[in-house]
Jmol script that loads the backbone (N, CA, C; Angstrom):
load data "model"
ATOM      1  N   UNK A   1       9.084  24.372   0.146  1.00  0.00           N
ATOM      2  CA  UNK A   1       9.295  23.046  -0.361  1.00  0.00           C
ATOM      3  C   UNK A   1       9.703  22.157   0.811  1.00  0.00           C
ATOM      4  N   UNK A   2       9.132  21.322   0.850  1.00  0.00           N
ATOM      5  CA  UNK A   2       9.552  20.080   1.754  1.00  0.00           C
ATOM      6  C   UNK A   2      10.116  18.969   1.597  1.00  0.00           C
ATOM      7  N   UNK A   3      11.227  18.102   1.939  1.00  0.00           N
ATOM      8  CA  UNK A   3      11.702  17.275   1.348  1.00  0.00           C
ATOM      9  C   UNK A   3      11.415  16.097   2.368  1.00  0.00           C
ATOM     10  N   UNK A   4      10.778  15.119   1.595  1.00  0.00           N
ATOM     11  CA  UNK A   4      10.236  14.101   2.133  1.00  0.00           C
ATOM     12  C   UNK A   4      11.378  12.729   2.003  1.00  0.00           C
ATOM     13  N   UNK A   5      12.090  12.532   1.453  1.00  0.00           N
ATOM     14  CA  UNK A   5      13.091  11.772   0.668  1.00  0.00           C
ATOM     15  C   UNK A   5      14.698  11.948   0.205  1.00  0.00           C
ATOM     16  N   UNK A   6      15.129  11.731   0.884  1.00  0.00           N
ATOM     17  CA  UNK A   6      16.424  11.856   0.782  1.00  0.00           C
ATOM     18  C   UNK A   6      17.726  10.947   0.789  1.00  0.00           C
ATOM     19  N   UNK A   7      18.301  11.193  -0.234  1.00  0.00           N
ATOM     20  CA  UNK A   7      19.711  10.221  -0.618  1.00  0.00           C
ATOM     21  C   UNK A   7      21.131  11.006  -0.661  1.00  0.00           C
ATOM     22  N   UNK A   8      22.071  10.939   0.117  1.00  0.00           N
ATOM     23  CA  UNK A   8      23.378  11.290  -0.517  1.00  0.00           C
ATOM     24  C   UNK A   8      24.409  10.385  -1.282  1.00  0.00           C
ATOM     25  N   UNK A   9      25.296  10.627  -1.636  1.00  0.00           N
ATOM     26  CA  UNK A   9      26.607  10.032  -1.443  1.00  0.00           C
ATOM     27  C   UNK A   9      26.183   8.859  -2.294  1.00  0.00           C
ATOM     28  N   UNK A  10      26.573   7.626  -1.503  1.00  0.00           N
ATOM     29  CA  UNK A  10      26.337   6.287  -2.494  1.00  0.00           C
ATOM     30  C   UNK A  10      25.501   5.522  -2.125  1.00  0.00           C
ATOM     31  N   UNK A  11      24.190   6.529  -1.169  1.00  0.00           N
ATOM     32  CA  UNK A  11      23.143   5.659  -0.543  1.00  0.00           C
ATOM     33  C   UNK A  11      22.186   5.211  -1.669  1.00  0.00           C
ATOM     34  N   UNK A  12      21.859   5.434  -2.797  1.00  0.00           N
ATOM     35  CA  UNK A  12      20.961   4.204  -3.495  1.00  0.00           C
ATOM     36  C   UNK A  12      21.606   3.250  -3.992  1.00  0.00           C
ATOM     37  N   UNK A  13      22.925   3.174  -4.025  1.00  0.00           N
ATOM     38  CA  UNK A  13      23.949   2.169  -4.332  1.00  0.00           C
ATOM     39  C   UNK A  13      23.356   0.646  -4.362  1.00  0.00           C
ATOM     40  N   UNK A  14      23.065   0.233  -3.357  1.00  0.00           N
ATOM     41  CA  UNK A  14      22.786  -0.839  -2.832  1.00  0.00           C
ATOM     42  C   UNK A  14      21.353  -1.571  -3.357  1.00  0.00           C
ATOM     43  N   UNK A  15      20.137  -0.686  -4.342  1.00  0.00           N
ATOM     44  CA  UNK A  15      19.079  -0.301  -4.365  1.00  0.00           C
ATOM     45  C   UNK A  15      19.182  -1.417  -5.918  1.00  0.00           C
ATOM     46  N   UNK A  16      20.477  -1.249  -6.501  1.00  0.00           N
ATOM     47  CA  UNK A  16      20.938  -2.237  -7.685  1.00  0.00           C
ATOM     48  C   UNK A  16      20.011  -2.071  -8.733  1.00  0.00           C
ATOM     49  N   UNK A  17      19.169  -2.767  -9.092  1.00  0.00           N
ATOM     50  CA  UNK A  17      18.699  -3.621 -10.152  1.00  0.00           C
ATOM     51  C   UNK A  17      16.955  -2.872 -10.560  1.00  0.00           C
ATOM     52  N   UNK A  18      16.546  -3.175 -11.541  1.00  0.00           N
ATOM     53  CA  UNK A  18      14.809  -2.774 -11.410  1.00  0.00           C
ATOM     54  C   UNK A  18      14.555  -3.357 -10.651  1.00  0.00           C
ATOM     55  N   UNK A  19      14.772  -4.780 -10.611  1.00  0.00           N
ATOM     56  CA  UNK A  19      13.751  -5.506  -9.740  1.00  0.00           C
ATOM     57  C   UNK A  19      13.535  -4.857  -8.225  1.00  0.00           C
ATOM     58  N   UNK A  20      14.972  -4.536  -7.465  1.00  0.00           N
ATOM     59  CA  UNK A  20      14.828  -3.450  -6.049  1.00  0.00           C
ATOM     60  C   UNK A  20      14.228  -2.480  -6.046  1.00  0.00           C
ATOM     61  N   UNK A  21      13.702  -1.691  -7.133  1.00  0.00           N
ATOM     62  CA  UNK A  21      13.318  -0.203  -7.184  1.00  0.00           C
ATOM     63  C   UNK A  21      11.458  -0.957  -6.917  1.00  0.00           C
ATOM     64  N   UNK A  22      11.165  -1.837  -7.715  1.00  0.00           N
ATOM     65  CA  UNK A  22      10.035  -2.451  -8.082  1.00  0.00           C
ATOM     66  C   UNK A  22       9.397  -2.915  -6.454  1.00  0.00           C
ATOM     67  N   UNK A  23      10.350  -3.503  -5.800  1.00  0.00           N
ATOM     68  CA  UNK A  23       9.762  -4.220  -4.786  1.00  0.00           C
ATOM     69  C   UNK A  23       9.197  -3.263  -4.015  1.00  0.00           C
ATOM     70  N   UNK A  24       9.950  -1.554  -3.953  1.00  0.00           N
ATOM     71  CA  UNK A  24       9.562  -0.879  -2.937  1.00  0.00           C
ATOM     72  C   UNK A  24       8.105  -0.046  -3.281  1.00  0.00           C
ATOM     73  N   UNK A  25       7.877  -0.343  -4.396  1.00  0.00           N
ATOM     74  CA  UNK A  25       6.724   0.367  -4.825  1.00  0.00           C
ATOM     75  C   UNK A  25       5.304  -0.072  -4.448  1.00  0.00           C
ATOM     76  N   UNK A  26       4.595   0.385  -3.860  1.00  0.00           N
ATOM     77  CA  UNK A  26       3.187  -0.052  -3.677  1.00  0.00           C
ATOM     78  C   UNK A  26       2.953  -1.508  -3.889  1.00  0.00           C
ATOM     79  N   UNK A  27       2.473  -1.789  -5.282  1.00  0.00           N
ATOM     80  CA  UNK A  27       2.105  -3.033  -5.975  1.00  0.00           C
ATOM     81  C   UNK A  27       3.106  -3.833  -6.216  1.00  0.00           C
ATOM     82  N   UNK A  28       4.687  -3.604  -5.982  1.00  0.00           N
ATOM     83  CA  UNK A  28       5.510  -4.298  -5.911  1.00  0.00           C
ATOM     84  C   UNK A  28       5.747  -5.204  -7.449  1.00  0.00           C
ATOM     85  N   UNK A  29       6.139  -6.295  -7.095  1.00  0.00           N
ATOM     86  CA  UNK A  29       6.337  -6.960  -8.545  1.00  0.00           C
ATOM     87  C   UNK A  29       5.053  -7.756  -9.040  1.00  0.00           C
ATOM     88  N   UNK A  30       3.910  -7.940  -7.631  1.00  0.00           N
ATOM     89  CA  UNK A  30       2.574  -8.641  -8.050  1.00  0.00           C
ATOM     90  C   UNK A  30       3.478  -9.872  -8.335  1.00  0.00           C
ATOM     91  N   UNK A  31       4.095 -10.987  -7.763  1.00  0.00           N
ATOM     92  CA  UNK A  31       4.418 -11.835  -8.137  1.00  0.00           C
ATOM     93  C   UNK A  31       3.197 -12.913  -7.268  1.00  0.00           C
ATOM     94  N   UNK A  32       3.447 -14.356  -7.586  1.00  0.00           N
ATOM     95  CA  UNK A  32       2.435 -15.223  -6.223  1.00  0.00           C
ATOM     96  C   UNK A  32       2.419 -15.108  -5.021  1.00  0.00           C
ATOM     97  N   UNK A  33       3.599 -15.482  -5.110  1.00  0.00           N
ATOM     98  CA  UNK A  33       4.497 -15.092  -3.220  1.00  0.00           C
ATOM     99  C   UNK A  33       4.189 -13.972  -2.325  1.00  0.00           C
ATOM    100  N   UNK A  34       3.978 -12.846  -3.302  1.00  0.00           N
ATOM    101  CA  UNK A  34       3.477 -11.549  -2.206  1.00  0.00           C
ATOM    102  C   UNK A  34       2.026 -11.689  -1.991  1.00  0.00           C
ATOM    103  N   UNK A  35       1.985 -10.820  -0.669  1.00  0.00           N
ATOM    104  CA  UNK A  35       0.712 -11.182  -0.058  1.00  0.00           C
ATOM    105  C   UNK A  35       0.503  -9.882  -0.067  1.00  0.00           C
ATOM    106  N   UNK A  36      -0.483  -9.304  -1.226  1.00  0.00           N
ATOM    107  CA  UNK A  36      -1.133  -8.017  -2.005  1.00  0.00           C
ATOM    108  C   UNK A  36      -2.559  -7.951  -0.654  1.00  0.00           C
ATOM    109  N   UNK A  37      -3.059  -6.879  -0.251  1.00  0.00           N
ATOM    110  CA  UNK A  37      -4.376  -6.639   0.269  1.00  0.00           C
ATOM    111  C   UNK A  37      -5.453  -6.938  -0.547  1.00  0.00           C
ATOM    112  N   UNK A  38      -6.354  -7.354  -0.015  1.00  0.00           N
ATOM    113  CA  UNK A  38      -7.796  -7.435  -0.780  1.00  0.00           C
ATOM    114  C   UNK A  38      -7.844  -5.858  -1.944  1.00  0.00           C
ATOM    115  N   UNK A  39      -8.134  -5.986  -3.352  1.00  0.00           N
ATOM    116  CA  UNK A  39      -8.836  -4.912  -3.847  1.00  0.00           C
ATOM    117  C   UNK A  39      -7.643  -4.249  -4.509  1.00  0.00           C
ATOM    118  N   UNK A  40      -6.132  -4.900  -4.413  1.00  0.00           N
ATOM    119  CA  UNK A  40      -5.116  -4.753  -5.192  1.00  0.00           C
ATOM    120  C   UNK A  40      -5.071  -5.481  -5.887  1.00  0.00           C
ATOM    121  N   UNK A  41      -4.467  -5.179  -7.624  1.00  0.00           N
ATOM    122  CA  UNK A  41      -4.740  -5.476  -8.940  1.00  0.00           C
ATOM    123  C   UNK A  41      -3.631  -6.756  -8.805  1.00  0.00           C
ATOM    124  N   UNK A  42      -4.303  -7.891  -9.118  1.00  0.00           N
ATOM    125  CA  UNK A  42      -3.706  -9.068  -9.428  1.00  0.00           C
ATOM    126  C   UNK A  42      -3.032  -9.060 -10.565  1.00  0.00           C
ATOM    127  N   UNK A  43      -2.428  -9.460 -11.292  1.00  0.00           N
ATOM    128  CA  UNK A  43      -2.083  -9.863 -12.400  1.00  0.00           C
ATOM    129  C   UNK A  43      -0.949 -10.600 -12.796  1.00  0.00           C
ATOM    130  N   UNK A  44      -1.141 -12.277 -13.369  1.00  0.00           N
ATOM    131  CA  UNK A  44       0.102 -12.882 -13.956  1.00  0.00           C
ATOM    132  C   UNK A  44       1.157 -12.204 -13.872  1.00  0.00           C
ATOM    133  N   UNK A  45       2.099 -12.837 -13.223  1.00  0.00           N
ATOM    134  CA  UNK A  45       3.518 -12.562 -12.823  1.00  0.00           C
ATOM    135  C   UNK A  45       4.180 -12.167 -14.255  1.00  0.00           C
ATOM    136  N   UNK A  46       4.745 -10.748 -14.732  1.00  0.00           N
ATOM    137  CA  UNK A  46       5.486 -10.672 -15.920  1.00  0.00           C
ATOM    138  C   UNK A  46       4.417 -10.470 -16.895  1.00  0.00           C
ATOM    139  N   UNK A  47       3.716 -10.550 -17.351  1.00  0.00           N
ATOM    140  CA  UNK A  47       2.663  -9.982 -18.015  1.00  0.00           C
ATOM    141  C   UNK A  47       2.552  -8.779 -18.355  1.00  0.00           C
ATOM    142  N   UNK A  48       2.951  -7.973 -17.798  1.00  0.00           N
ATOM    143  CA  UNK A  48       2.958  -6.452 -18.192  1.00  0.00           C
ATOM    144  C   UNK A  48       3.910  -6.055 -19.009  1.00  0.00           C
ATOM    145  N   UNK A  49       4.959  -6.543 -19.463  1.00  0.00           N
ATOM    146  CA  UNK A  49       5.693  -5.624 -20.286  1.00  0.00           C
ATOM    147  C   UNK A  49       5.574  -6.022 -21.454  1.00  0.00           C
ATOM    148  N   UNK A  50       5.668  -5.777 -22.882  1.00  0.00           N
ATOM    149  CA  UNK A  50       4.985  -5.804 -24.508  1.00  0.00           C
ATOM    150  C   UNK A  50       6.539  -6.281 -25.228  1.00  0.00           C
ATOM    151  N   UNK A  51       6.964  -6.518 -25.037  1.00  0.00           N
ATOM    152  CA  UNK A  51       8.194  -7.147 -26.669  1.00  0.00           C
ATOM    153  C   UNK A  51       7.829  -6.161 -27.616  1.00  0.00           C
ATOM    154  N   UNK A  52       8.666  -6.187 -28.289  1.00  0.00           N
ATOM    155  CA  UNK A  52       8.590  -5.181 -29.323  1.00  0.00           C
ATOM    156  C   UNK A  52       8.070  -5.630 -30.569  1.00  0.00           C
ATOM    157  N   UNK A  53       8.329  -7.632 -30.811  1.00  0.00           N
ATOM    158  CA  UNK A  53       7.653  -8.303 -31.501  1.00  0.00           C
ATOM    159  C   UNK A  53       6.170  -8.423 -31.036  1.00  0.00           C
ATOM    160  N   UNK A  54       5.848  -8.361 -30.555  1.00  0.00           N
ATOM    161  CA  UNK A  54       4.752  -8.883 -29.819  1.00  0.00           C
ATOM    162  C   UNK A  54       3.620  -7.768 -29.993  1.00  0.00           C
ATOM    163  N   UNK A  55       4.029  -6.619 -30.665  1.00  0.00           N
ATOM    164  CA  UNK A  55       3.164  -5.469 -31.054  1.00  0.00           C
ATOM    165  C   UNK A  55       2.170  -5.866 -31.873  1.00  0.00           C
ATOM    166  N   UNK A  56       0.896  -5.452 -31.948  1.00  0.00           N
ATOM    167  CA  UNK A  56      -0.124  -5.735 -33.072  1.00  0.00           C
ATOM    168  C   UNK A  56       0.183  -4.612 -34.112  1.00  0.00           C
ATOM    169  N   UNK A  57      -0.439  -4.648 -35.421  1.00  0.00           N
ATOM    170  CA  UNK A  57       0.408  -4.620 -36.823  1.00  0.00           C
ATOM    171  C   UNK A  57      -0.130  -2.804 -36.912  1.00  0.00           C
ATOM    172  N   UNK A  58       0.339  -1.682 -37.341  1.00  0.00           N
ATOM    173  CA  UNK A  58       0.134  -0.546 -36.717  1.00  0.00           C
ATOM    174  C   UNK A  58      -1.081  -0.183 -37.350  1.00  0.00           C
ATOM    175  N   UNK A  59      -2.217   0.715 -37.098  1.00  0.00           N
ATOM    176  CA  UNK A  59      -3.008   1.357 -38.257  1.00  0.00           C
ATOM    177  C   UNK A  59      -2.607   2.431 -39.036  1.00  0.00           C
ATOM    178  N   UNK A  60      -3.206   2.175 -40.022  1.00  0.00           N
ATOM    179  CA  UNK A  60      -2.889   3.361 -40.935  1.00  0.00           C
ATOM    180  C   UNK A  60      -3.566   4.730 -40.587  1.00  0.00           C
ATOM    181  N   UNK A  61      -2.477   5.663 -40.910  1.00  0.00           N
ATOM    182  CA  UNK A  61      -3.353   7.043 -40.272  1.00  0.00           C
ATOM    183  C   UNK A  61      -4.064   7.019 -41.102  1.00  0.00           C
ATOM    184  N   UNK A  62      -5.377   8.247 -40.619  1.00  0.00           N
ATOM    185  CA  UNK A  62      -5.750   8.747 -42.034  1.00  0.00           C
ATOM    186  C   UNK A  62      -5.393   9.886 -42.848  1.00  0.00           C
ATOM    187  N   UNK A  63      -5.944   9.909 -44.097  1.00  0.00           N
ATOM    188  CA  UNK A  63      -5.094  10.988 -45.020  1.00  0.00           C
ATOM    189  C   UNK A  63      -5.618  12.471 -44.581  1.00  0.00           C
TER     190      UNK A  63
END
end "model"
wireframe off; spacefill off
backbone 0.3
color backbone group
């Protein structure tokens, strides 16, 4: 096993919030401001997450 990644003590401390975990990820938050490479997925800032209202109405299984 190899360990590529490593944290002790109170080193993600600082790392706070989703939004910090988000920025370090690949695609980041996709907001305007970032400057994504050609052929990375655009998409409206915030758009991705569903409300719980915002669900379409469920189907019925079948019997």
């Amino acid at each position: 096993m190899f360990r590529t990644y490593f944290i002790n003590a109170r080193g993600d401390e600082a790392l706070g919030s989703t939004w910090s975990y988000l920025d370090m990820t690949a695609l980041g938050r996709q907001e305007t401001w970032e400057d994504s490479p050609e052929g990375y997925p655009r998409t409206p800032p915030y758009e991705w997450w569903n409300w719980h209202d915002e669900y379409g109405a469920p189907e019925p299984a079948d019997a």
